[in-house]
Z-matrix of the N, CA and C atoms (Angstrom, degrees):
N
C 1 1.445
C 2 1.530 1 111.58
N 3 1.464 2 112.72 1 -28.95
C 4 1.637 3 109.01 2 -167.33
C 5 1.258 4 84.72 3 -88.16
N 6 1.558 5 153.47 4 -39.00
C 7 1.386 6 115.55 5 168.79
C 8 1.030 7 157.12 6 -36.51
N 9 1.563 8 91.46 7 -59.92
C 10 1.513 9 109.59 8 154.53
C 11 1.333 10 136.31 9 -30.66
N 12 1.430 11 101.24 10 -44.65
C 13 1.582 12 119.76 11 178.19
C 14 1.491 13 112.60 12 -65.56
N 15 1.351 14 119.74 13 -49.49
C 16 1.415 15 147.20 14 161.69
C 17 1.482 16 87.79 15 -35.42
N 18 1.252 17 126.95 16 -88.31
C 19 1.238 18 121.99 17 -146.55
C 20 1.584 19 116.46 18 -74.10
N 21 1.242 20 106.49 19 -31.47
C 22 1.985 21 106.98 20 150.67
C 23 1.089 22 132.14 21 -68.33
N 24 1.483 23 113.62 22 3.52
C 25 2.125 24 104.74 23 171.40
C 26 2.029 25 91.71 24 -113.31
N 27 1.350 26 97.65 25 -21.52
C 28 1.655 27 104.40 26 172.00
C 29 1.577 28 105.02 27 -66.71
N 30 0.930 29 120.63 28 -57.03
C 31 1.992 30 131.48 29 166.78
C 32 1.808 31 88.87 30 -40.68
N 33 1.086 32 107.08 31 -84.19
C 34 1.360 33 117.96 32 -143.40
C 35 1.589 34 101.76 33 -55.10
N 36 1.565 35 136.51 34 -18.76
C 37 1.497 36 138.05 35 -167.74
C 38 1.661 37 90.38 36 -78.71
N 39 1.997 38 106.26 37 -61.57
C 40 1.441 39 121.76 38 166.78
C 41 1.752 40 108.89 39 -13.80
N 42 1.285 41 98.60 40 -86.55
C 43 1.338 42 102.66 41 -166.66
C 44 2.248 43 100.66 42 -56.50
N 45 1.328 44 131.74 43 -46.70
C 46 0.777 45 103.07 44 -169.04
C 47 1.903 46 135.25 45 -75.73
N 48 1.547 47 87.57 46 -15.83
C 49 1.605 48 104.73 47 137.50
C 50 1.471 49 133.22 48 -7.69
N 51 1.628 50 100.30 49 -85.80
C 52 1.286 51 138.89 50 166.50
C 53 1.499 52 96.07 51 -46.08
N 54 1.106 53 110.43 52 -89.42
C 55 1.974 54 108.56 53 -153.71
C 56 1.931 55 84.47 54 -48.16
N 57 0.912 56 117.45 55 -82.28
C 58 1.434 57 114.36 56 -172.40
C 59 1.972 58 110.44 57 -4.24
N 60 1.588 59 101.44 58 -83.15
C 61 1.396 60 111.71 59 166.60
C 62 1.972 61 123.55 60 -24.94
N 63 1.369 62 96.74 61 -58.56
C 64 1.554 63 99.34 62 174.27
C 65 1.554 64 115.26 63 -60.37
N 66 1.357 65 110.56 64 -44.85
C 67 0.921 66 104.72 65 -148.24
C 68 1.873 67 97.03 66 -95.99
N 69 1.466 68 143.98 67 28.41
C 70 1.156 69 159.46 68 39.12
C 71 1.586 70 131.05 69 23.86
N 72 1.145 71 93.60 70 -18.34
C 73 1.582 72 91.49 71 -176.29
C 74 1.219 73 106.98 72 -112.44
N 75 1.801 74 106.41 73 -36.79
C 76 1.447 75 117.78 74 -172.62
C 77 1.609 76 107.60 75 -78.81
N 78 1.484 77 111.47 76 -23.44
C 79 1.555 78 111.49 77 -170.66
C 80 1.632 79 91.88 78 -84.29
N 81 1.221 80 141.52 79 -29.42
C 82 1.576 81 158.09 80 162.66
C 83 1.532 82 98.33 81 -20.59
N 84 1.927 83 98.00 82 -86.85
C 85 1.176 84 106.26 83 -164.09
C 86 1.896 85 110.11 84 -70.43
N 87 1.090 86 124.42 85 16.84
C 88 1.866 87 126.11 86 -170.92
C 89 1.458 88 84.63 87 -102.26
N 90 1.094 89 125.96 88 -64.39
C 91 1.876 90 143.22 89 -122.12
C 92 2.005 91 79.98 90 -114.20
N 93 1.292 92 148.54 91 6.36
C 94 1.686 93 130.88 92 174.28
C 95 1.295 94 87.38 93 -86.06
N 96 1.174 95 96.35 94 161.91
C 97 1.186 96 115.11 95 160.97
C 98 1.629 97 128.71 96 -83.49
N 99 1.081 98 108.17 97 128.48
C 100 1.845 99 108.72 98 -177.22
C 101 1.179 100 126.21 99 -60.01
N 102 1.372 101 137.81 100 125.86
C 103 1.441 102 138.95 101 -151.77
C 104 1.727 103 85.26 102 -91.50
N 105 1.041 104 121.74 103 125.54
C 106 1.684 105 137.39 104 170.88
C 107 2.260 106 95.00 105 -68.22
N 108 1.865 107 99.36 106 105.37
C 109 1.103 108 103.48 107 158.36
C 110 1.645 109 126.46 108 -55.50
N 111 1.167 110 126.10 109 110.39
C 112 1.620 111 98.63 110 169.89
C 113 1.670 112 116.30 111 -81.93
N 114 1.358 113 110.43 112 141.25
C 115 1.547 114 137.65 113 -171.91
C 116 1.707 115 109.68 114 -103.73
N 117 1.089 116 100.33 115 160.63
C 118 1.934 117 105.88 116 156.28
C 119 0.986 118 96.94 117 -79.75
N 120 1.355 119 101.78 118 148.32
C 121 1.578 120 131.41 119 151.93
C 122 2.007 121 93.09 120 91.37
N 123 1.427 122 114.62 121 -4.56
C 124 1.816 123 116.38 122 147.62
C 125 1.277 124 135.51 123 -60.33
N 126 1.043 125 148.65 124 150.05
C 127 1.434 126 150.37 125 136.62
C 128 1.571 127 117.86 126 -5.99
N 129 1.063 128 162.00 127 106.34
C 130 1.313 129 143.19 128 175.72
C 131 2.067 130 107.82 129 -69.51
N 132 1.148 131 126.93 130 139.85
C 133 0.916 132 133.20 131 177.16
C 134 1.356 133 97.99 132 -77.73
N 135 2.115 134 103.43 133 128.37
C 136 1.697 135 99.43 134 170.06
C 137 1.403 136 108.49 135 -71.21
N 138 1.367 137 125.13 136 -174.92
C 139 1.161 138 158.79 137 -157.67
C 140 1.371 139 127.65 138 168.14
N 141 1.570 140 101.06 139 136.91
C 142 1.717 141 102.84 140 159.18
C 143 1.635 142 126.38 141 -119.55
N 144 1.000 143 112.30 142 126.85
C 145 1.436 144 111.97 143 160.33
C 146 1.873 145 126.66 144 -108.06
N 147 1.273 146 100.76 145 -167.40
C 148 1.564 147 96.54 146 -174.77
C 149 1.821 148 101.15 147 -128.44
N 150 0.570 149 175.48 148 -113.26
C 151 1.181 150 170.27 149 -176.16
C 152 1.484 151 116.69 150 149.91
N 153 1.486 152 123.45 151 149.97
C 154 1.503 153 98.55 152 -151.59
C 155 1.938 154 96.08 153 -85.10
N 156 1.255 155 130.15 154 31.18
C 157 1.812 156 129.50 155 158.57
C 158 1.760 157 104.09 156 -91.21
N 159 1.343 158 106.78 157 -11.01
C 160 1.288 159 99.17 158 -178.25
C 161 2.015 160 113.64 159 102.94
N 162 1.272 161 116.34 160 16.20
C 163 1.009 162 114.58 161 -134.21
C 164 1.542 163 86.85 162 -122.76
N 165 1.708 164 140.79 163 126.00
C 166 0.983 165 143.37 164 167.67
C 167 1.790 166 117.70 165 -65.89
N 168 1.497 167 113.27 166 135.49
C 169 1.264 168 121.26 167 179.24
C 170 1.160 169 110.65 168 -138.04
N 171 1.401 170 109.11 169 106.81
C 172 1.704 171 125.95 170 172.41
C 173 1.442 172 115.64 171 -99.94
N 174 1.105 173 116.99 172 155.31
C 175 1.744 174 122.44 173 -162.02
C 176 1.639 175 80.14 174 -78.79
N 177 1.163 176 122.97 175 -60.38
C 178 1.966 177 131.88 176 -146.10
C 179 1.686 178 87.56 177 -74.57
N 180 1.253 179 123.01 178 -7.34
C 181 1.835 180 106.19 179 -179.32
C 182 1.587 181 101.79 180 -92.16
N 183 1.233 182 120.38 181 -26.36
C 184 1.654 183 124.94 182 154.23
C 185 1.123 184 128.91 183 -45.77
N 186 1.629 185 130.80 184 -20.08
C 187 1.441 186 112.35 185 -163.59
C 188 0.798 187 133.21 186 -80.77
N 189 1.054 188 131.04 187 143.11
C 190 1.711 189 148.39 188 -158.00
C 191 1.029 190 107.13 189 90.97
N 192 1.528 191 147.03 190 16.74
C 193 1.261 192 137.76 191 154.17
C 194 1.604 193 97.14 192 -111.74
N 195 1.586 194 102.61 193 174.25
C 196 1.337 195 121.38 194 164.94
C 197 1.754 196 122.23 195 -81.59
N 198 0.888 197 131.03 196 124.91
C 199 1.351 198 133.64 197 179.11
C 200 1.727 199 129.90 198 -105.91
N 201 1.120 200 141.57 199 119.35
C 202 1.254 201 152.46 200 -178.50
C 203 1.432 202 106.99 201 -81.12
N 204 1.335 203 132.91 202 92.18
C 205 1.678 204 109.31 203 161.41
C 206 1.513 205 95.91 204 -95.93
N 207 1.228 206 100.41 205 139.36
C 208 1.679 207 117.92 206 178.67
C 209 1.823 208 102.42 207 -123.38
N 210 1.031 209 109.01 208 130.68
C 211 1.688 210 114.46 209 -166.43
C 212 1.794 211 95.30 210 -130.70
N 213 1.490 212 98.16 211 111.41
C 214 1.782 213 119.17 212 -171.46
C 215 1.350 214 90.11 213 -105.71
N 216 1.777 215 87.83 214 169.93
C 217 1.384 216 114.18 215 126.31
C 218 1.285 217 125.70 216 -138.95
N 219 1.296 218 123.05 217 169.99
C 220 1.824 219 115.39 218 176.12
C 221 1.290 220 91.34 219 -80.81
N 222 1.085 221 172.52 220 -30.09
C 223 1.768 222 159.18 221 172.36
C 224 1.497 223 101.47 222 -59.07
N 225 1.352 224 133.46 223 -42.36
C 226 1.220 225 145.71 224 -174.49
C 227 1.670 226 121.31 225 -41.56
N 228 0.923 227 142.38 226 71.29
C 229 1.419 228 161.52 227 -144.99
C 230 1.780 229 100.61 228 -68.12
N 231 1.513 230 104.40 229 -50.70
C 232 1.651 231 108.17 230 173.28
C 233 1.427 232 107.69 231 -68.92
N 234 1.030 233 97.48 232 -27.39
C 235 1.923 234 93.72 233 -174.82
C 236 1.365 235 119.34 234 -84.02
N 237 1.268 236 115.39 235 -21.73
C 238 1.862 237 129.88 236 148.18
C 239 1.208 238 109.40 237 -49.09
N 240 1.226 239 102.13 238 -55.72
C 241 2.174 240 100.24 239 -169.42
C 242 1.681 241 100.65 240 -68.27
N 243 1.492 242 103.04 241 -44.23
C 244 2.096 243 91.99 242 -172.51
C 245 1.480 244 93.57 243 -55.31
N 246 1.330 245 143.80 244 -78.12
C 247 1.499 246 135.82 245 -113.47
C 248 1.457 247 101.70 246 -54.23
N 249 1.226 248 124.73 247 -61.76
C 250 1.227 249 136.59 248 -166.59
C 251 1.670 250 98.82 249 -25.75
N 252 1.189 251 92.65 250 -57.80
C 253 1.610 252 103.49 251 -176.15
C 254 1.482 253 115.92 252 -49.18
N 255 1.352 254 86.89 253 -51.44
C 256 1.976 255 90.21 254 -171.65
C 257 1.328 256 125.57 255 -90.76
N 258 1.527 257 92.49 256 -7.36
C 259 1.855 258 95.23 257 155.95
C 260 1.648 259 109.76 258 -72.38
N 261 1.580 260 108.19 259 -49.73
C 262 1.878 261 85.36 260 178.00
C 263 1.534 262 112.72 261 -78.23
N 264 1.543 263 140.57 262 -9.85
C 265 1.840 264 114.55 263 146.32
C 266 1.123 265 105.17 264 -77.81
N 267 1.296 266 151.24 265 6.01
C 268 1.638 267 123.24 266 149.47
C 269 1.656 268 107.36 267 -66.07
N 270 1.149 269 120.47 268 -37.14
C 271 1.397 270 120.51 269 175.41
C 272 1.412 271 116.67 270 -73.90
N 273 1.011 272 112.26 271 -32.59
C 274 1.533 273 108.39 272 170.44
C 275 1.485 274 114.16 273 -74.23
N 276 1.544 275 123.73 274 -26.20
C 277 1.519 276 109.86 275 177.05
C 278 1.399 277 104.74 276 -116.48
N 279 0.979 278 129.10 277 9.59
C 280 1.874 279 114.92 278 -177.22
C 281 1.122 280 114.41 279 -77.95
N 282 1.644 281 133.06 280 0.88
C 283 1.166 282 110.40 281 147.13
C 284 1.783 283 105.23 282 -104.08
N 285 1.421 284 124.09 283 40.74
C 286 0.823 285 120.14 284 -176.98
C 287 1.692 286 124.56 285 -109.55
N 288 1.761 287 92.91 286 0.70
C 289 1.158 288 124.41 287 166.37
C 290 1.698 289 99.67 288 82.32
N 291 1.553 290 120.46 289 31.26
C 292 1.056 291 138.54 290 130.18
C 293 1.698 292 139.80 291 -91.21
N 294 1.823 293 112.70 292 123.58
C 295 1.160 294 111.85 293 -161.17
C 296 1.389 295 120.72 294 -110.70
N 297 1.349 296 134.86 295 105.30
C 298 1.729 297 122.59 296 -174.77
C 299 1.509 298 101.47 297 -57.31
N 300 1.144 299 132.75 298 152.05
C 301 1.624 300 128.03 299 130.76
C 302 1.579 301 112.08 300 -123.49
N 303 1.417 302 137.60 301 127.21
C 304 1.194 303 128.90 302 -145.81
C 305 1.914 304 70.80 303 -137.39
N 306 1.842 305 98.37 304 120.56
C 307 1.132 306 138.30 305 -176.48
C 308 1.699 307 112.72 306 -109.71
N 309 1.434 308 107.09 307 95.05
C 310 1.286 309 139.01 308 169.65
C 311 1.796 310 112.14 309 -51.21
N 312 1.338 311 124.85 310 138.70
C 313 1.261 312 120.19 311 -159.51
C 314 1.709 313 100.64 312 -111.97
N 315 1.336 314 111.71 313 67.31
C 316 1.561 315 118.57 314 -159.46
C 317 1.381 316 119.37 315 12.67
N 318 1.490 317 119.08 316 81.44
C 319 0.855 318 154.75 317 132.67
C 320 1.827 319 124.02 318 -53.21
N 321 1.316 320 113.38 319 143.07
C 322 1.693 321 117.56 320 171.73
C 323 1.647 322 101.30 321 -42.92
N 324 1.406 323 123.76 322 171.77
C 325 1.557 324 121.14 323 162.23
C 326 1.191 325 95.76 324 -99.82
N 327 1.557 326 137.32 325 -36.74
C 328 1.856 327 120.79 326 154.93
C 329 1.040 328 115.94 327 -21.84
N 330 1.365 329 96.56 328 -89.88
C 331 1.628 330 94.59 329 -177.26
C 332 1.789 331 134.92 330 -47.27
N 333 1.097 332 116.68 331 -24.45
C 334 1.553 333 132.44 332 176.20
C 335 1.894 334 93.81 333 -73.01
N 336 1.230 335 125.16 334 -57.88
C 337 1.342 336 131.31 335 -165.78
C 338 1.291 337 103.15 336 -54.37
N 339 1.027 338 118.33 337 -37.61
C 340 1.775 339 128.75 338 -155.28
C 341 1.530 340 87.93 339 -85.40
N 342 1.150 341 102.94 340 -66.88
C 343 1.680 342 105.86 341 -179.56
C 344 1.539 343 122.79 342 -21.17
N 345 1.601 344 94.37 343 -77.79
C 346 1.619 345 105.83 344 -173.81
C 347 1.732 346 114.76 345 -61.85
N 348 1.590 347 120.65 346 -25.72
C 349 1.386 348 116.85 347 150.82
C 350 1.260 349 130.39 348 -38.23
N 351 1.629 350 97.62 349 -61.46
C 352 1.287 351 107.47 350 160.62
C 353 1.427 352 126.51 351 -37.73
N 354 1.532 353 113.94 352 -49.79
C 355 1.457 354 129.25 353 -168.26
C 356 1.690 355 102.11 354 -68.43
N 357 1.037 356 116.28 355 -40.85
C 358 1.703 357 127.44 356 -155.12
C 359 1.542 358 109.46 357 90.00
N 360 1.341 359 124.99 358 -15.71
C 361 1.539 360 132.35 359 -175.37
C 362 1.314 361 120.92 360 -20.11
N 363 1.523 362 134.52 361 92.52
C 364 1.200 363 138.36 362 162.23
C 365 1.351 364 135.49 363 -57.80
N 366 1.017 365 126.26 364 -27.32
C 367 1.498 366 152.23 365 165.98
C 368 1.593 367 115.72 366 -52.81
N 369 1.078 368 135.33 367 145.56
C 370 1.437 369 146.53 368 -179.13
C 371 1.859 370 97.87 369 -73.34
N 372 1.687 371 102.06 370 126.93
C 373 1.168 372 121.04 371 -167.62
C 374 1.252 373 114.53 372 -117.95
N 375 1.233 374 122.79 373 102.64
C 376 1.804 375 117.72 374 -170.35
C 377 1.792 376 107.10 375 -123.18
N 378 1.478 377 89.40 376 138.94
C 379 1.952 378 85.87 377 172.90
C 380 1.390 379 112.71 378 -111.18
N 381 1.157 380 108.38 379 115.76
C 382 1.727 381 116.18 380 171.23
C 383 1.548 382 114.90 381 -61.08
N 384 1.207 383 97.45 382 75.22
C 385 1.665 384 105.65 383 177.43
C 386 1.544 385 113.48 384 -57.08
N 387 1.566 386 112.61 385 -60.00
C 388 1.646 387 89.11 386 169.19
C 389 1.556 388 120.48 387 -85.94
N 390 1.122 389 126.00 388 35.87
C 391 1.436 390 124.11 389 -157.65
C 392 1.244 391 142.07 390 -7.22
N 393 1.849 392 92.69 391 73.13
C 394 1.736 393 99.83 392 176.80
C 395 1.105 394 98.70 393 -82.23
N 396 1.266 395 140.83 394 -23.11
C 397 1.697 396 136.90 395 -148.65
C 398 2.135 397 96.40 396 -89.74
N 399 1.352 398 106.79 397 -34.14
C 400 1.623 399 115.14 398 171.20
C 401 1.393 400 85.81 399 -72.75
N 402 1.204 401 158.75 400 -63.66
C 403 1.577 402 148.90 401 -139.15
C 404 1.437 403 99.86 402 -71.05
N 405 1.453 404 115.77 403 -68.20
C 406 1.348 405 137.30 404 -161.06
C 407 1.704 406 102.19 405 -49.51
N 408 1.638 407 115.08 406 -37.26
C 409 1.137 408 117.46 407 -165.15
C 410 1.989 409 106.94 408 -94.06
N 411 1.124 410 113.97 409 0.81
C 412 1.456 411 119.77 410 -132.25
C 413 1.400 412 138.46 411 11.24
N 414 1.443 413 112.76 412 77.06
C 415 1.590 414 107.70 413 -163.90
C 416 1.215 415 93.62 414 -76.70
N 417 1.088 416 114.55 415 175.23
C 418 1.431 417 140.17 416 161.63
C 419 1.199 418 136.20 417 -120.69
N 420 1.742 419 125.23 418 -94.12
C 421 1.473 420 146.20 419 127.20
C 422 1.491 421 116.60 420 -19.28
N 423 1.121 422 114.54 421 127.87
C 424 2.136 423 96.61 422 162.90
C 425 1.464 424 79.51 423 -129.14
N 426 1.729 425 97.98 424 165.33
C 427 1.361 426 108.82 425 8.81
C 428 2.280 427 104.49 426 -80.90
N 429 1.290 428 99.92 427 172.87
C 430 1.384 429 90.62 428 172.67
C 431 1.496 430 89.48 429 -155.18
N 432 1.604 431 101.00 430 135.43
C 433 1.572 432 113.98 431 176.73
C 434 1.601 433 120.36 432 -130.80
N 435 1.279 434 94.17 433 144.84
C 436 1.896 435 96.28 434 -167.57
C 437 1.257 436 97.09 435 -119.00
N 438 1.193 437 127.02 436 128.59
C 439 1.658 438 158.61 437 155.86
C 440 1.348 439 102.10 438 -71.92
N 441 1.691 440 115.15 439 109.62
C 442 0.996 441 123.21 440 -179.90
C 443 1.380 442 108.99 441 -112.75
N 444 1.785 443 131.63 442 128.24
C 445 1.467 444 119.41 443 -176.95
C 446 1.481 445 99.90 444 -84.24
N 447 1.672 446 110.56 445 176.41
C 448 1.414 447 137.36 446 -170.06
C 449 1.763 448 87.13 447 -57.50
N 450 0.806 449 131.91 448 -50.09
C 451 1.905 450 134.92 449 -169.64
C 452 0.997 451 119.80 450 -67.72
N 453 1.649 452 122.40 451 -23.51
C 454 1.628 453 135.84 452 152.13
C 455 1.508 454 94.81 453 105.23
N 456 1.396 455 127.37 454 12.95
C 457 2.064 456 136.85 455 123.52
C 458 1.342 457 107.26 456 -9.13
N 459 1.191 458 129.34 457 136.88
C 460 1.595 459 117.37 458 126.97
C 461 1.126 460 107.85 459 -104.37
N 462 1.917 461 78.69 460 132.75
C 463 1.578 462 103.00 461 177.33
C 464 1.986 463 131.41 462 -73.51
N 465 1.153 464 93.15 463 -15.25
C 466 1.508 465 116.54 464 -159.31
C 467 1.859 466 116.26 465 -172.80
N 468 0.996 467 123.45 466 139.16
C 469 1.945 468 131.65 467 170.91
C 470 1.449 469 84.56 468 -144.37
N 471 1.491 470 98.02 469 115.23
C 472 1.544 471 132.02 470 159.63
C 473 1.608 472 115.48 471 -99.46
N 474 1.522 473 129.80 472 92.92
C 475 0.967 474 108.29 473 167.88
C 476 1.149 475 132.39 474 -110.20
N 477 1.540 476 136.15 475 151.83
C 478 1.479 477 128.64 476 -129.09
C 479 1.401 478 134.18 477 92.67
N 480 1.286 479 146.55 478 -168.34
C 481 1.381 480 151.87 479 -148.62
C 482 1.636 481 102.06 480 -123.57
N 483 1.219 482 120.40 481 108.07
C 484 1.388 483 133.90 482 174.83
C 485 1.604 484 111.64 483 -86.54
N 486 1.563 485 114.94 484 148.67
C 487 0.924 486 127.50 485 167.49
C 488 1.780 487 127.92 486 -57.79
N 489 1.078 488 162.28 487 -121.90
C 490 0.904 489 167.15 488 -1.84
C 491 1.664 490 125.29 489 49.50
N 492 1.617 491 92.59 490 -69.60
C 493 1.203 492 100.95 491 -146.30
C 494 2.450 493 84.73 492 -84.18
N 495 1.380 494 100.23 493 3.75
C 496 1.516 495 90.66 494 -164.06
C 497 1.614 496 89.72 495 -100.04
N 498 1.419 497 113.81 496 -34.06
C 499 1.611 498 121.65 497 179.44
C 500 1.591 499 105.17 498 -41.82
N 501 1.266 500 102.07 499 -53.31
C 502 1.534 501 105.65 500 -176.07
C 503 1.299 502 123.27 501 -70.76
N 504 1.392 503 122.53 502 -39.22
C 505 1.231 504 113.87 503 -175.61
C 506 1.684 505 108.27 504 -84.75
N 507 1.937 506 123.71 505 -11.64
C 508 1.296 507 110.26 506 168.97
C 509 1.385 508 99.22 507 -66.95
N 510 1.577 509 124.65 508 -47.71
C 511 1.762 510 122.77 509 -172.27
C 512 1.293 511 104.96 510 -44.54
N 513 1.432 512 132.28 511 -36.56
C 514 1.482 513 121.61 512 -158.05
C 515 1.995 514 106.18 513 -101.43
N 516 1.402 515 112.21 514 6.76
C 517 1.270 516 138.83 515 165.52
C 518 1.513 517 94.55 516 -72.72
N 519 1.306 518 128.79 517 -68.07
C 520 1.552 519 137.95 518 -163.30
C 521 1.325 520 118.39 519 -74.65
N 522 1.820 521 114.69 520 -14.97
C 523 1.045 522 106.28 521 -172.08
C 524 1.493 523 144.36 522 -70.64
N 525 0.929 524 145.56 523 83.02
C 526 1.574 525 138.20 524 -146.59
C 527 1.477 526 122.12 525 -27.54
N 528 0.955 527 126.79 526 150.49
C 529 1.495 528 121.54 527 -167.98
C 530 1.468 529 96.88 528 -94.49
């Protein structure tokens, strides 16, 4: 009999364990707070990064141009095939008062350095080591790129592997008049 007993207040802690735990998890996910999606036609959230020259990049030191954040990775297979591309429309619009910044998914700076050599990448290269700049934006998928207008709008979030011929005509969407 004293086992038994043993093993039903041992059950019964078990289970109250459990409901405790769930019901912690469920009051968790009711009572967080909601991460604000950003949309087109929103505000773009500023940000700074550092870029691997050492070089600070704030959204609000851009304004009045159009801005590209492009958010990679070096594993990223679609994001290999775009650059090529969007290194020659970064050359075609950077004096067009359109700006790439191609946002690294905290990654080593070895490994990122080697990469964009590899790549030829002209564009300012930053790795979101603690990744507020992925939070703030909510990426997800990469590659994923946000078209930012001269007013600091987003105009467009493409996520996935763009053409060429679509890189350019979102860049010439952003371009300031």
């Amino acid at each position: 009999m004293e086992k038994k007993r043993k093993r039903s207040v041992t059950r019964g802690i078990i289970l109250a364990i459990l409901a405790i735990a769930i019901g912690y998890t469920v009051y968790g996910a009711v009572t967080k707070d909601k991460l604000e999606v950003v949309k087109a036609g929103a505000q773009a959230p500023d940000f700074e990064v550092v870029d691997l020259n050492g070089e600070k990049h704030r959204l609000k030191d851009y304004e009045g141009k159009g801005v590209v954040l492009n958010f990679w990775g070096t594993w990223c297979e679609p994001c290999e095939r775009e650059f090529p591309a969007m290194t020659r429309q970064y050359s075609a619009f950077a004096n067009k008062g359109v700006q790439i910044i191609a946002v690294n998914f905290a990654q080593s700076e070895f490994e990122v350095k080697k990469y964009v050599a590899n790549m030829g990448m002209t564009f300012p290269v930053a790795i979101d080591k603690t990744k507020s700049v992925f939070t703030a934006y909510s990426i997800g998928p990469l590659p994923t790129s946000i078209f930012i207008k001269p007013d600091g709008t987003i105009d467009r979030i493409i996520t996935g592997e763009m053409s060429e011929e679509k890189i350019a005509q979102y860049m010439e969407s952003i371009k300031p008049e």
